[in-house]
VEXSE-560597 format. One line per 5 residues: number of its first residue (from 1); for each residue x negated, y negated, z negated of N, C-alpha, C, CB. Coordinates in nm, 4 decimals, always signed. Glycine has a CB too. Layout:
! residues N
NUM	X,Y,Z,X,Y,Z,X,Y,Z,X,Y,Z  ...
//
This chain:
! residues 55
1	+14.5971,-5.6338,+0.8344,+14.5111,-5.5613,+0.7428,+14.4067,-5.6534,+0.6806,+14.4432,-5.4458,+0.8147  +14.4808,-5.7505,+0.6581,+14.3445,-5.8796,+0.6247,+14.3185,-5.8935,+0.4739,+14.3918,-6.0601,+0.6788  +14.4637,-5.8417,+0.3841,+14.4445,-5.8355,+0.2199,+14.4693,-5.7144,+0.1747,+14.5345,-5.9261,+0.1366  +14.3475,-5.6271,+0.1914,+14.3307,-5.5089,+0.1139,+14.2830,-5.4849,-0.0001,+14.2792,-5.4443,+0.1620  +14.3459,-5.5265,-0.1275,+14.3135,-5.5042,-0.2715,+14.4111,-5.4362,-0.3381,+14.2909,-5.6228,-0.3428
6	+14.4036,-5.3935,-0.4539,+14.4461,-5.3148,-0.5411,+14.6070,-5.3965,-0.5836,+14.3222,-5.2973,-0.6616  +14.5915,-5.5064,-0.5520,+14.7093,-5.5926,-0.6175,+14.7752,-5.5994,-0.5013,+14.6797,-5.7428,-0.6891  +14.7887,-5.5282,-0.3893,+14.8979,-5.5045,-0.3264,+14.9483,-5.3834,-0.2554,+14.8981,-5.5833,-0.2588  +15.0291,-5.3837,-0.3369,+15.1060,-5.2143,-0.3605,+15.1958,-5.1342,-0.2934,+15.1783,-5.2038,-0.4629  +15.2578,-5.2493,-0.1935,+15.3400,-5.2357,-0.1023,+15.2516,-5.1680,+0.0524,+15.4107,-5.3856,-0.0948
11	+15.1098,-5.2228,+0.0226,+15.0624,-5.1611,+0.1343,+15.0310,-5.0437,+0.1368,+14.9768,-5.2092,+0.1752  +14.9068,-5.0180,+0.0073,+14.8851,-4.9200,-0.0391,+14.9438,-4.7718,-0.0295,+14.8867,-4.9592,-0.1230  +15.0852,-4.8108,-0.0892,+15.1953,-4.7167,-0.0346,+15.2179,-4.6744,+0.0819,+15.2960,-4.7537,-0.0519  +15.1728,-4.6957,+0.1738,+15.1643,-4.6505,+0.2958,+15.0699,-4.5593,+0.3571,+15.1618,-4.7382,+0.3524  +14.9848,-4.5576,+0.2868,+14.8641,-4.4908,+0.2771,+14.8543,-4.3497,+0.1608,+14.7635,-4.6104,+0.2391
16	+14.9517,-4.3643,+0.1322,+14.9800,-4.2055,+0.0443,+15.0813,-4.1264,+0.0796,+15.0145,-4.2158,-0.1054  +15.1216,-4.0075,+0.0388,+15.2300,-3.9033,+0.0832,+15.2799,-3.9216,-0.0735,+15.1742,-3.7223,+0.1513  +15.4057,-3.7950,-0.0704,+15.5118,-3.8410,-0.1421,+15.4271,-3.7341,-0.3057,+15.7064,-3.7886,-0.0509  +15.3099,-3.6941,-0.3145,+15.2412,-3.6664,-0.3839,+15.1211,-3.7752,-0.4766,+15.2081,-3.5804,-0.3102  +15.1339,-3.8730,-0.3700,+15.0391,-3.9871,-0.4036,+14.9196,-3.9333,-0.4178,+15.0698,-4.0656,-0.5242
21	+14.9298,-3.8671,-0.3151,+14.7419,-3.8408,-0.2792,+14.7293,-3.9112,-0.1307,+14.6795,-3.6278,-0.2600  +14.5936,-3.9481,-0.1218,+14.5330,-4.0503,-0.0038,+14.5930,-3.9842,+0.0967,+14.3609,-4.0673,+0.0213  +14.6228,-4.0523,+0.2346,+14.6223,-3.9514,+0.3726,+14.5128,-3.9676,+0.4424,+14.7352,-3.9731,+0.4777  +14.4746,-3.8444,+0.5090,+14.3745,-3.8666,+0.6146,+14.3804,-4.0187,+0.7419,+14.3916,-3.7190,+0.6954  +14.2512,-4.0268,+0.7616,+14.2566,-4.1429,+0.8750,+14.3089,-4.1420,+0.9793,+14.1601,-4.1781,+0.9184
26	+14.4215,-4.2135,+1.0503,+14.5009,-4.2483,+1.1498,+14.3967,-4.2606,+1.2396,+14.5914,-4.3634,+1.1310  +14.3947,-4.2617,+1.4071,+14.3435,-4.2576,+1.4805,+14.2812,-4.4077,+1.5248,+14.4133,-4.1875,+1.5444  +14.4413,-4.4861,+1.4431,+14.3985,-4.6423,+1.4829,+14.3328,-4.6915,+1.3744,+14.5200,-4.7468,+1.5165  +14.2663,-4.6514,+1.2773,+14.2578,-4.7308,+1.1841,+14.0923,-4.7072,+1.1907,+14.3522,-4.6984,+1.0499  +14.0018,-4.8362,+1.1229,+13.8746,-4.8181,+1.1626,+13.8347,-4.7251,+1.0317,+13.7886,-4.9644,+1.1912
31	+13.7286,-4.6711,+1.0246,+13.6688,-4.5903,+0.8793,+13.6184,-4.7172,+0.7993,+13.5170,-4.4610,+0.9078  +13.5816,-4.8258,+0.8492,+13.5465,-4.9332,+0.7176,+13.7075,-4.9877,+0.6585,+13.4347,-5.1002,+0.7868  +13.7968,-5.0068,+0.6858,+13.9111,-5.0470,+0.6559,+13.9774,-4.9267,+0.5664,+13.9820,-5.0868,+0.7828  +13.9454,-4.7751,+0.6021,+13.9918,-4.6976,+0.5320,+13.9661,-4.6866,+0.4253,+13.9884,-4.6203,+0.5645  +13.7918,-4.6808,+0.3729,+13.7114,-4.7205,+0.3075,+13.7776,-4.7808,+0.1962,+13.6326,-4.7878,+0.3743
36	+13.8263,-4.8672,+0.2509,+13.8889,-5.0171,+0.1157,+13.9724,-4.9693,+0.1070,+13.9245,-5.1906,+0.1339  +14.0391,-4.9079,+0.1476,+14.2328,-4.8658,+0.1066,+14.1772,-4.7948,+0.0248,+14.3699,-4.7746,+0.2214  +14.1135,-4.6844,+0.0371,+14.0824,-4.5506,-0.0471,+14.0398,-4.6312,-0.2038,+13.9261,-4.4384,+0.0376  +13.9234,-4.7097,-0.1686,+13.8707,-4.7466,-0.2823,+13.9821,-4.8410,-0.3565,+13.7338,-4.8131,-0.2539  +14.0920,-4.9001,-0.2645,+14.1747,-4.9807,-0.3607,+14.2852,-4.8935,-0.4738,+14.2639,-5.0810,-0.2603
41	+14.2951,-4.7378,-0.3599,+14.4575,-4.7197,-0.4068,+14.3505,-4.6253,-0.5818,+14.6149,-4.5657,-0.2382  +14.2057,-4.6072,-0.5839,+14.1821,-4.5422,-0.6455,+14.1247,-4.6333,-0.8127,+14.1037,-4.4583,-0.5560  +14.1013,-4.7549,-0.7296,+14.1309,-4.8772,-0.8818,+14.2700,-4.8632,-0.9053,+14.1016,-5.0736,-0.8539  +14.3649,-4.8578,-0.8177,+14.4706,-4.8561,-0.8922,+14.5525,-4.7434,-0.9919,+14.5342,-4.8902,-0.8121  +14.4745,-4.6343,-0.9394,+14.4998,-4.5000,-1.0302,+14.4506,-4.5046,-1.1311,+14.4593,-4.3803,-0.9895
46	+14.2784,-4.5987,-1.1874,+14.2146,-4.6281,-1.2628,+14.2978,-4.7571,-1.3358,+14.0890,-4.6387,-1.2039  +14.3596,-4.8313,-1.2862,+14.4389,-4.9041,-1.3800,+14.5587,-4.8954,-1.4290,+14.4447,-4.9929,-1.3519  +14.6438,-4.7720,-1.3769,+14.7561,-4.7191,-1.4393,+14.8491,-4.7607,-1.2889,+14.8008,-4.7989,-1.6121  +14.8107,-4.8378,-1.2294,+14.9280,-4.8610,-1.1625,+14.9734,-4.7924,-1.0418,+14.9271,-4.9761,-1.1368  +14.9128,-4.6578,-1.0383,+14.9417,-4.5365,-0.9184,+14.9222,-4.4139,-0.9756,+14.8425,-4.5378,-0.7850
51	+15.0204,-4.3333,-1.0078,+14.9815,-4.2061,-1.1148,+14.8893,-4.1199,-1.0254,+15.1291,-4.1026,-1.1751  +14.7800,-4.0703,-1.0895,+14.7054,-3.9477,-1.0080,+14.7779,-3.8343,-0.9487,+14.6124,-3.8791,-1.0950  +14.9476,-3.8049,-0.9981,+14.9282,-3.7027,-0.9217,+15.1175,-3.7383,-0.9530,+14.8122,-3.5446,-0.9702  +15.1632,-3.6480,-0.9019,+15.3632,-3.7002,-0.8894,+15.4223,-3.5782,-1.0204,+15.4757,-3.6388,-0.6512  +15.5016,-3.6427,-1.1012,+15.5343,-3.5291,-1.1951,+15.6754,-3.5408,-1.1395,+15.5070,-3.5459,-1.3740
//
């Protein structure tokens, strides 16, 4: 979990359901690390490259 940015998408994806909305926090995962996923996968909705919502 050491490169959490917007420019990697493969992770990101892991962190959404098949709606591409965020998932709640895993038990293992810390709330500052979630933090950054959230805020990454939501630059990436802001830059086109994660649709806000699944058509």
């Amino acid at each position: 979990m050491k490169n959490i940015n917007f420019k990697n998408l493969n992770l990101l994806k892991k962190f959404m359901n098949n709606f591409f909305k965020i998932k709640p926090r895993k038990k293992n995962i810390k709330v500052k690390i979630q933090k950054k996923i959230s805020k990454a996968i939501k630059v990436c909705r802001f830059l086109s490259l994660f649709p806000y919502i699944n058509e």
